[in-house]
Biopython code that builds the backbone (N, CA, C, O; Angstrom):
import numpy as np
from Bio.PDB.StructureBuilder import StructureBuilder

atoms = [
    (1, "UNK", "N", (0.846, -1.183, 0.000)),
    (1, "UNK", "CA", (0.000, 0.000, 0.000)),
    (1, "UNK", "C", (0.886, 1.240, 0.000)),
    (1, "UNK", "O", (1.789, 1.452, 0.810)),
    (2, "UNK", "N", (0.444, 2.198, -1.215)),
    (2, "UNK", "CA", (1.233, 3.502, -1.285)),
    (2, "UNK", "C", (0.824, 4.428, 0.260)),
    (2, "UNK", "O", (-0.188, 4.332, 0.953)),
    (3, "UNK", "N", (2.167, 5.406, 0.456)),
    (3, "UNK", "CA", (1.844, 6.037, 1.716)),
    (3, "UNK", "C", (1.464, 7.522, 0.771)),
    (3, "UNK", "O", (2.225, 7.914, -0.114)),
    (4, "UNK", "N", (0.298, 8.170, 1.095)),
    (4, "UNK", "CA", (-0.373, 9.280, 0.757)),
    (4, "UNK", "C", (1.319, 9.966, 0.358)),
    (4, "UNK", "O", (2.407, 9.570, 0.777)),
    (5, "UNK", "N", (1.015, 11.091, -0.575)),
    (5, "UNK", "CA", (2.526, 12.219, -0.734)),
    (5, "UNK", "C", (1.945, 13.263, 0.001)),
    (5, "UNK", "O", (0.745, 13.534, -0.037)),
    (6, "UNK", "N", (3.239, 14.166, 1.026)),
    (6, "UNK", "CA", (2.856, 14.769, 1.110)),
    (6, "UNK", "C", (2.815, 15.878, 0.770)),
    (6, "UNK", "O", (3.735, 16.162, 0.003)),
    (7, "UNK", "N", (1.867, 17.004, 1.087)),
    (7, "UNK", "CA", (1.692, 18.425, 0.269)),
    (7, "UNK", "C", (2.828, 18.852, 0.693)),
    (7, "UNK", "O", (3.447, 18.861, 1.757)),
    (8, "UNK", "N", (3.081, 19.468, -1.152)),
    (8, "UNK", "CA", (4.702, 20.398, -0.813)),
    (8, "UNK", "C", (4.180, 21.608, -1.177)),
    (8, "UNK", "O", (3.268, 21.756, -1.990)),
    (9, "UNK", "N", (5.098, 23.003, -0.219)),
    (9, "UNK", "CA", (4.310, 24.101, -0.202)),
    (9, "UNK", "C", (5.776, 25.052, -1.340)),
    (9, "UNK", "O", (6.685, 24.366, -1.805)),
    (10, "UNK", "N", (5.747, 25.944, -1.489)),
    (10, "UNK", "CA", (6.678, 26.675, -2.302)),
    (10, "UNK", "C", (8.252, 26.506, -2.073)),
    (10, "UNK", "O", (8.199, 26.342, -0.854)),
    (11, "UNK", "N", (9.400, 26.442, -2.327)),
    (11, "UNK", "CA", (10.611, 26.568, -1.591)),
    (11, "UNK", "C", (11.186, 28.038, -0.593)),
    (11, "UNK", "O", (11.034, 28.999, -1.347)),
    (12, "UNK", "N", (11.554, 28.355, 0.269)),
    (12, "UNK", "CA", (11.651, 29.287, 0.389)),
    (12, "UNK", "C", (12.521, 30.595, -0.398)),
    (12, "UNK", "O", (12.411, 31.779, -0.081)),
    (13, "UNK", "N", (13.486, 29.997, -1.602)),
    (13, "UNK", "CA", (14.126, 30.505, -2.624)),
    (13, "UNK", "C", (13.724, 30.642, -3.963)),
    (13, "UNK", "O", (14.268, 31.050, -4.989)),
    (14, "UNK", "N", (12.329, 30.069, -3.594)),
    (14, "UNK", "CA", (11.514, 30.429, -5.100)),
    (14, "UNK", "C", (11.511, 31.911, -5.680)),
    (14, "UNK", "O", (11.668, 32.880, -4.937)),
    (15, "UNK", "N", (11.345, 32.012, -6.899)),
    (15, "UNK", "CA", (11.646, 33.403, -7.520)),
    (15, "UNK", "C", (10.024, 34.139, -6.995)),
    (15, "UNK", "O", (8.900, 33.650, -6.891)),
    (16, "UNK", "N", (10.550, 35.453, -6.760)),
    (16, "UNK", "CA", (9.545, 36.231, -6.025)),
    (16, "UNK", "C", (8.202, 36.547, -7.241)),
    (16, "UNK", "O", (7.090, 36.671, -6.728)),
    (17, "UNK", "N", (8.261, 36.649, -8.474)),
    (17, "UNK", "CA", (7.751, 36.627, -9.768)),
    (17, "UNK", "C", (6.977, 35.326, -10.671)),
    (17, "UNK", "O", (6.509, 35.183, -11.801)),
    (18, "UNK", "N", (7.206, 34.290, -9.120)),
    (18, "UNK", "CA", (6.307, 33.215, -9.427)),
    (18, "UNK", "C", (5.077, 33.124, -8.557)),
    (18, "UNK", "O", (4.973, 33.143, -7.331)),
    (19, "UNK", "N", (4.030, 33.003, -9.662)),
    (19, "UNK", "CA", (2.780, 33.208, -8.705)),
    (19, "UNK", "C", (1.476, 32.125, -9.730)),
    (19, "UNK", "O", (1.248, 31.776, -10.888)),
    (20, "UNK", "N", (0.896, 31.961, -8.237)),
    (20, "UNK", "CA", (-0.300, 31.437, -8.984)),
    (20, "UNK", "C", (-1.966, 32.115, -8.777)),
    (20, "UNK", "O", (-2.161, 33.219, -8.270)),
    (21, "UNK", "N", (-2.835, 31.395, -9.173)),
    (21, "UNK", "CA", (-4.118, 32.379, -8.970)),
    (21, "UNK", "C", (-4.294, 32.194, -7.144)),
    (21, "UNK", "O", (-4.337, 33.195, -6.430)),
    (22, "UNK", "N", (-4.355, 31.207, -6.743)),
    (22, "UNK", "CA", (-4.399, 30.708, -4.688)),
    (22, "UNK", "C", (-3.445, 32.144, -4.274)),
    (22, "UNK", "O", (-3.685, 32.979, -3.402)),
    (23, "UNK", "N", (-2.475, 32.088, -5.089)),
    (23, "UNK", "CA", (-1.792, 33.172, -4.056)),
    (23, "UNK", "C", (-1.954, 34.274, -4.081)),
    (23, "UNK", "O", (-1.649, 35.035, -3.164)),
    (24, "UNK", "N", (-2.603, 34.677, -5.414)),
    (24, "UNK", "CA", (-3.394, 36.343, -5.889)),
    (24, "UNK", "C", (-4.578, 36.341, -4.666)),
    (24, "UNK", "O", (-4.460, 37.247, -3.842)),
    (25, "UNK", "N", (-5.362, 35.683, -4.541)),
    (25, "UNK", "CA", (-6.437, 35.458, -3.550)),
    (25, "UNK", "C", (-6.063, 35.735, -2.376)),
    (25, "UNK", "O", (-6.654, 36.669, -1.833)),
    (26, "UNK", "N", (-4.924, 34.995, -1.574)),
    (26, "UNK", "CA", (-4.389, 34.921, -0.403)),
    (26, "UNK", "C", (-3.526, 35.021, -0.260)),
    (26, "UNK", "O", (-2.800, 34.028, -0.204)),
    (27, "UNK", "N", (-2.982, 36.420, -0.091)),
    (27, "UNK", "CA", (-1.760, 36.747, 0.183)),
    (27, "UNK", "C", (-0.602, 35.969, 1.293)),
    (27, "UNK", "O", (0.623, 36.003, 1.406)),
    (28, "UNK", "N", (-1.626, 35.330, 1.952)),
    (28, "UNK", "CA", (-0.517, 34.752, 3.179)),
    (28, "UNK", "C", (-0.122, 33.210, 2.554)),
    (28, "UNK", "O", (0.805, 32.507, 2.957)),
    (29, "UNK", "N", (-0.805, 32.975, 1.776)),
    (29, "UNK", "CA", (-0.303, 31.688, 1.047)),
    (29, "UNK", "C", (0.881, 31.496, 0.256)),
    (29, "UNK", "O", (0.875, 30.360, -0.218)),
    (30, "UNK", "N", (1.745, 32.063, -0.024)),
    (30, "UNK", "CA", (3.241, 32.111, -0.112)),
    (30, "UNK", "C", (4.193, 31.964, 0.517)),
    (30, "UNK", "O", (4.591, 32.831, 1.295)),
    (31, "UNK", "N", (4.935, 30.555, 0.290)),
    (31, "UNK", "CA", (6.011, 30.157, 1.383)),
    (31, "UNK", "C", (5.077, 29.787, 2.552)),
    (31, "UNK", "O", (5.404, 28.647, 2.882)),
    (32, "UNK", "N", (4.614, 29.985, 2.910)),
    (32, "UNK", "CA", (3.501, 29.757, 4.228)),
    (32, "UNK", "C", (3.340, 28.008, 4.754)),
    (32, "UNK", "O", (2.404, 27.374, 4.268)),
    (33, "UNK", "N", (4.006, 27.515, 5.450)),
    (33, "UNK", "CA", (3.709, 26.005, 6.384)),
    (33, "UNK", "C", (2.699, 26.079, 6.835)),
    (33, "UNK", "O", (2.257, 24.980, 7.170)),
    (34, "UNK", "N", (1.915, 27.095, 7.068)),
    (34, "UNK", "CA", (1.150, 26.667, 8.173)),
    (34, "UNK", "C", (-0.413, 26.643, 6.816)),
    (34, "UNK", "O", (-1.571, 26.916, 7.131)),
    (35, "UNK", "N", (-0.128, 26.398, 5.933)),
    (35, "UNK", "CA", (-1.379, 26.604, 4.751)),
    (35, "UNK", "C", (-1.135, 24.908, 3.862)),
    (35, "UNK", "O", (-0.449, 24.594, 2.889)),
    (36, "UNK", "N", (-2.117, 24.074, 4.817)),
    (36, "UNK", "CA", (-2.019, 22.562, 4.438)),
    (36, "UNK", "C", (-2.729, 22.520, 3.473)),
    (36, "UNK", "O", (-2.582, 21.458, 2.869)),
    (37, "UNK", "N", (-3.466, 23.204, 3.017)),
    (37, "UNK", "CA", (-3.963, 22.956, 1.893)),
    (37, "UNK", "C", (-3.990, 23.134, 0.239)),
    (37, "UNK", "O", (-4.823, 22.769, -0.591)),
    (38, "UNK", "N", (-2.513, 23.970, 0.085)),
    (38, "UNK", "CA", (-1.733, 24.220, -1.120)),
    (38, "UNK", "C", (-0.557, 23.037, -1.189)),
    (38, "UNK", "O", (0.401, 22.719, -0.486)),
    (39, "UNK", "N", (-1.127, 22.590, -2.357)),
    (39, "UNK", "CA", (0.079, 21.759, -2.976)),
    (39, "UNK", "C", (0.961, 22.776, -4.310)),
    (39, "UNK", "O", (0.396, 23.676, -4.930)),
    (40, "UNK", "N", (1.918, 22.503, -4.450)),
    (40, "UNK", "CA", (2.598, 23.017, -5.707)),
    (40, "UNK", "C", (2.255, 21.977, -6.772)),
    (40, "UNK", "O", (2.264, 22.026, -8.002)),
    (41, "UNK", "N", (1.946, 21.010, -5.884)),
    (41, "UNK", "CA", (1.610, 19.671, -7.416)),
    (41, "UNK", "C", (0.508, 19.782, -8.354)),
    (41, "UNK", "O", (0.702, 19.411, -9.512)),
    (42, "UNK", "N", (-1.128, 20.449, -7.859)),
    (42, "UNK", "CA", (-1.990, 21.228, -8.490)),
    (42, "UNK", "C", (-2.048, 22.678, -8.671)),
    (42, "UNK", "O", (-3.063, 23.249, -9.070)),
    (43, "UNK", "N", (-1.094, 23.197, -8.415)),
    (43, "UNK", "CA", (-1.520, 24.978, -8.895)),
    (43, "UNK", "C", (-0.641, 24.776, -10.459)),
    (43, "UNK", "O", (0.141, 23.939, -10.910)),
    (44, "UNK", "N", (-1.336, 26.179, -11.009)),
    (44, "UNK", "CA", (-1.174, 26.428, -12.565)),
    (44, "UNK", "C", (-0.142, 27.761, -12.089)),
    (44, "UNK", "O", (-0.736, 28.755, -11.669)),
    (45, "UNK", "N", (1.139, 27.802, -12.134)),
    (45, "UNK", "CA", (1.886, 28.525, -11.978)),
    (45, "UNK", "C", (1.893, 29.986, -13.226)),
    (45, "UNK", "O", (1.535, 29.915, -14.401)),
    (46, "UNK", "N", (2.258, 30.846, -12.715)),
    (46, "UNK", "CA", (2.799, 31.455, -14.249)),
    (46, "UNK", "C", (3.551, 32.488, -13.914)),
    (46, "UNK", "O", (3.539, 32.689, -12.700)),
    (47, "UNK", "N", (4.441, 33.493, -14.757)),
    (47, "UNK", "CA", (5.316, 35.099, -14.365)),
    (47, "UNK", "C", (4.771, 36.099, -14.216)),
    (47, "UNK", "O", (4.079, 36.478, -15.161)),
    (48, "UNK", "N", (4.835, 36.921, -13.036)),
    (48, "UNK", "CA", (4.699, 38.169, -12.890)),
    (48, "UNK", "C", (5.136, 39.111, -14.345)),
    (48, "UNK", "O", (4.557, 39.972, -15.008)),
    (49, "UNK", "N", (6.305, 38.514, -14.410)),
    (49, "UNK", "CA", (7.099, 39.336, -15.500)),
    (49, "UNK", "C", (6.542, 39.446, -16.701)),
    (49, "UNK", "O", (6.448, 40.497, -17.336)),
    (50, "UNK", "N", (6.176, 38.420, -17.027)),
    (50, "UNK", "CA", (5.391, 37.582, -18.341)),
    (50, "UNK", "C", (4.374, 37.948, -18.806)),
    (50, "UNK", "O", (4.001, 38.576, -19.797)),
    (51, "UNK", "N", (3.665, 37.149, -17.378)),
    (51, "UNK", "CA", (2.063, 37.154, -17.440)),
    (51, "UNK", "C", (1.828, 35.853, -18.156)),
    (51, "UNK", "O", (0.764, 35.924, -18.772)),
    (52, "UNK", "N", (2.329, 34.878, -18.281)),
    (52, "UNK", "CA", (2.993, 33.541, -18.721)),
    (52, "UNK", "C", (2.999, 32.643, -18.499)),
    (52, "UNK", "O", (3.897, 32.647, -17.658)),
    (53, "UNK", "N", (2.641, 31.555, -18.573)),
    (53, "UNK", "CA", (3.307, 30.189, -17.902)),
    (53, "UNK", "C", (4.748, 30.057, -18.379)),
    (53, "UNK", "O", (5.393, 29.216, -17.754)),
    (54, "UNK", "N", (5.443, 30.751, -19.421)),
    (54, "UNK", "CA", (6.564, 30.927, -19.366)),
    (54, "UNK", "C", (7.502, 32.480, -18.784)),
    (54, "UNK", "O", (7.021, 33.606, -18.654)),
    (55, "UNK", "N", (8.573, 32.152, -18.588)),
    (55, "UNK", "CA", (9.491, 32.947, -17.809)),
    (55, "UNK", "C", (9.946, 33.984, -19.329)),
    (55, "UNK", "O", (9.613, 33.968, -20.514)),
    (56, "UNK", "N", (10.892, 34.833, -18.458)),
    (56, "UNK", "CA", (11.263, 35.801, -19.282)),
    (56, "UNK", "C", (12.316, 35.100, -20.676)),
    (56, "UNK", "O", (12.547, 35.627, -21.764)),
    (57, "UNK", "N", (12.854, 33.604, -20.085)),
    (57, "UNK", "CA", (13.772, 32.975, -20.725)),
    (57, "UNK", "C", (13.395, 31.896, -21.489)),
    (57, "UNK", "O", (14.142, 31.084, -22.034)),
    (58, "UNK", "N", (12.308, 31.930, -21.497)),
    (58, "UNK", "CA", (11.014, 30.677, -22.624)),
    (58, "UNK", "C", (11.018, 29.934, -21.695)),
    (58, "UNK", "O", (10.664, 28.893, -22.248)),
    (59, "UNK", "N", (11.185, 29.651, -20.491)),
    (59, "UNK", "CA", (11.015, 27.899, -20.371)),
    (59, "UNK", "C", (9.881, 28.091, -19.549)),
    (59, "UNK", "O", (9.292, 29.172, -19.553)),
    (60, "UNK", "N", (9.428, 26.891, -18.658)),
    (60, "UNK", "CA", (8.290, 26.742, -17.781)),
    (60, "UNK", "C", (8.587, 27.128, -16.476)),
    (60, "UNK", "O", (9.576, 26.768, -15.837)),
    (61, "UNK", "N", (7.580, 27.975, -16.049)),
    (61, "UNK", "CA", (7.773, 28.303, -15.153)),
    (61, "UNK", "C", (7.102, 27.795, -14.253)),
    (61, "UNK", "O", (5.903, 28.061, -14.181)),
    (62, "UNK", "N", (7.849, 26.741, -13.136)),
    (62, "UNK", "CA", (7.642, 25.653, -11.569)),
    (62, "UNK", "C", (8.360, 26.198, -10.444)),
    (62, "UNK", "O", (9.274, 27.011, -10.586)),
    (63, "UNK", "N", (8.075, 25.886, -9.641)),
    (63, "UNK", "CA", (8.668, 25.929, -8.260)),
    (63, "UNK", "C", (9.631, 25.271, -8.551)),
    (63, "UNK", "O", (10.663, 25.876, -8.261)),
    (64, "UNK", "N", (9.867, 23.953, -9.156)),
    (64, "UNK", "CA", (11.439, 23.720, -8.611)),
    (64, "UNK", "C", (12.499, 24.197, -10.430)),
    (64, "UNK", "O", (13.651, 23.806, -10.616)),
    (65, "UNK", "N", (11.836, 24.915, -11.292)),
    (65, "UNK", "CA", (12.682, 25.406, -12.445)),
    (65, "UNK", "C", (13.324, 27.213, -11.554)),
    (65, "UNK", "O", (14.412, 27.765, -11.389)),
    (66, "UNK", "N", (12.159, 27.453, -11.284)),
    (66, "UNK", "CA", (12.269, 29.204, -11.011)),
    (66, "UNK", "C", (13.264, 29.352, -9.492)),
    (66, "UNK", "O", (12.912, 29.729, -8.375)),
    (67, "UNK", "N", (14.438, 28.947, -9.927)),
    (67, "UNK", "CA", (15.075, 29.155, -8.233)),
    (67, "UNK", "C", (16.498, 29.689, -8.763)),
    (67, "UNK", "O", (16.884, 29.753, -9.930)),
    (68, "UNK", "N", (17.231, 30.088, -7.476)),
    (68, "UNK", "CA", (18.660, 30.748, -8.030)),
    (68, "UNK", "C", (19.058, 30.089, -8.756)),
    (68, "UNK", "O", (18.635, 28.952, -8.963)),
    (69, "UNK", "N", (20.136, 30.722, -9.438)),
    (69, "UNK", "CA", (21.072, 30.216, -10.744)),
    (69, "UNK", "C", (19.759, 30.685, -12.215)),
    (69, "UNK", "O", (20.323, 31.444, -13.002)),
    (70, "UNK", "N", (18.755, 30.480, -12.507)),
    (70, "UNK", "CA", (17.976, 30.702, -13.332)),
    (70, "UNK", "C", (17.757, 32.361, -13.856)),
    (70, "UNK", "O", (17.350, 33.320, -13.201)),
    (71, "UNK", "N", (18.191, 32.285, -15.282)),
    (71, "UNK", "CA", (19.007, 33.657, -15.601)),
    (71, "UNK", "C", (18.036, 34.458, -15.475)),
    (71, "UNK", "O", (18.444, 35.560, -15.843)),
    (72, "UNK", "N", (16.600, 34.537, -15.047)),
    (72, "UNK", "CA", (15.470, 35.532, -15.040)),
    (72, "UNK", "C", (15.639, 35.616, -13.464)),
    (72, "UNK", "O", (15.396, 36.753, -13.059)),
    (73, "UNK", "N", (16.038, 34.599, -12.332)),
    (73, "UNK", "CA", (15.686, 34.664, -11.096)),
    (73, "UNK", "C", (15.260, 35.887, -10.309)),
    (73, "UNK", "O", (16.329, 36.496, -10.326)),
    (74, "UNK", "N", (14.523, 36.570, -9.709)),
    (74, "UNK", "CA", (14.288, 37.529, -9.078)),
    (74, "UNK", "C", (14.162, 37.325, -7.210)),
    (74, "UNK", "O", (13.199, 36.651, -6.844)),
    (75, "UNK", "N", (14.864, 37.746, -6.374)),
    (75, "UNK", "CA", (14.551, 37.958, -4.946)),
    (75, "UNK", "C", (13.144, 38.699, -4.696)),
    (75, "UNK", "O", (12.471, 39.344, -5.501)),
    (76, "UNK", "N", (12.924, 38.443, -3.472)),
    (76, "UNK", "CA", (11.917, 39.480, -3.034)),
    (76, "UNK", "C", (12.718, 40.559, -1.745)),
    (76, "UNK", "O", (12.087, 41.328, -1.021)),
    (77, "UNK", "N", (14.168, 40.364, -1.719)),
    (77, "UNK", "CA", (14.836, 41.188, -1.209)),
    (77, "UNK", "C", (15.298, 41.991, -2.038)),
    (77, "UNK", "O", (15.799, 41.481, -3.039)),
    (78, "UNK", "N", (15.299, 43.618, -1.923)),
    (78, "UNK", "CA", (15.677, 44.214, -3.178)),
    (78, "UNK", "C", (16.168, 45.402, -2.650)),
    (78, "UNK", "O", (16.623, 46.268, -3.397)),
]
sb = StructureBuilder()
sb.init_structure("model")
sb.init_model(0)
sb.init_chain("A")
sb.init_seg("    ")
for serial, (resi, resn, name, xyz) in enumerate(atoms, 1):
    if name == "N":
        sb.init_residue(resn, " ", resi, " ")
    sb.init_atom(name, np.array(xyz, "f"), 0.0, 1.0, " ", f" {name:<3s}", serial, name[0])
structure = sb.get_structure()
């Protein structure tokens, strides 16, 4: 018997320019542990920058593509 997966929530180094519609709604739902009910495995991601499901650099934009080293990356420290 498979053991349930569990919900994974954003990384905390995710690019600040990745967003989905849950998090337009609810602002506290970003990076947020204590919000069991966001998976990254069902949200429809897309760029601030864009407006996109792709990034400024064509590719797809995910939680685990959009992180440092990624030549569009953006902080939310600025």
């Amino acid at each position: 018997m498979k053991k349930p997966r569990k919900p994974q929530v954003l990384p905390k180094d995710a690019c600040s320019a990745l967003m989905t519609k849950t998090m337009t709604l609810n602002t506290e739902h970003r990076r947020s542990l204590q919000e069991h009910f966001f998976t990254a495995d069902t949200a429809i991601f897309y760029c601030l920058r864009t407006m996109h499901e792709h990034g400024p650099d064509n590719d797809d934009v995910l939680p685990d593509t959009c992180r440092p080293g990624r030549e569009c990356w953006c902080s939310d420290e600025a």
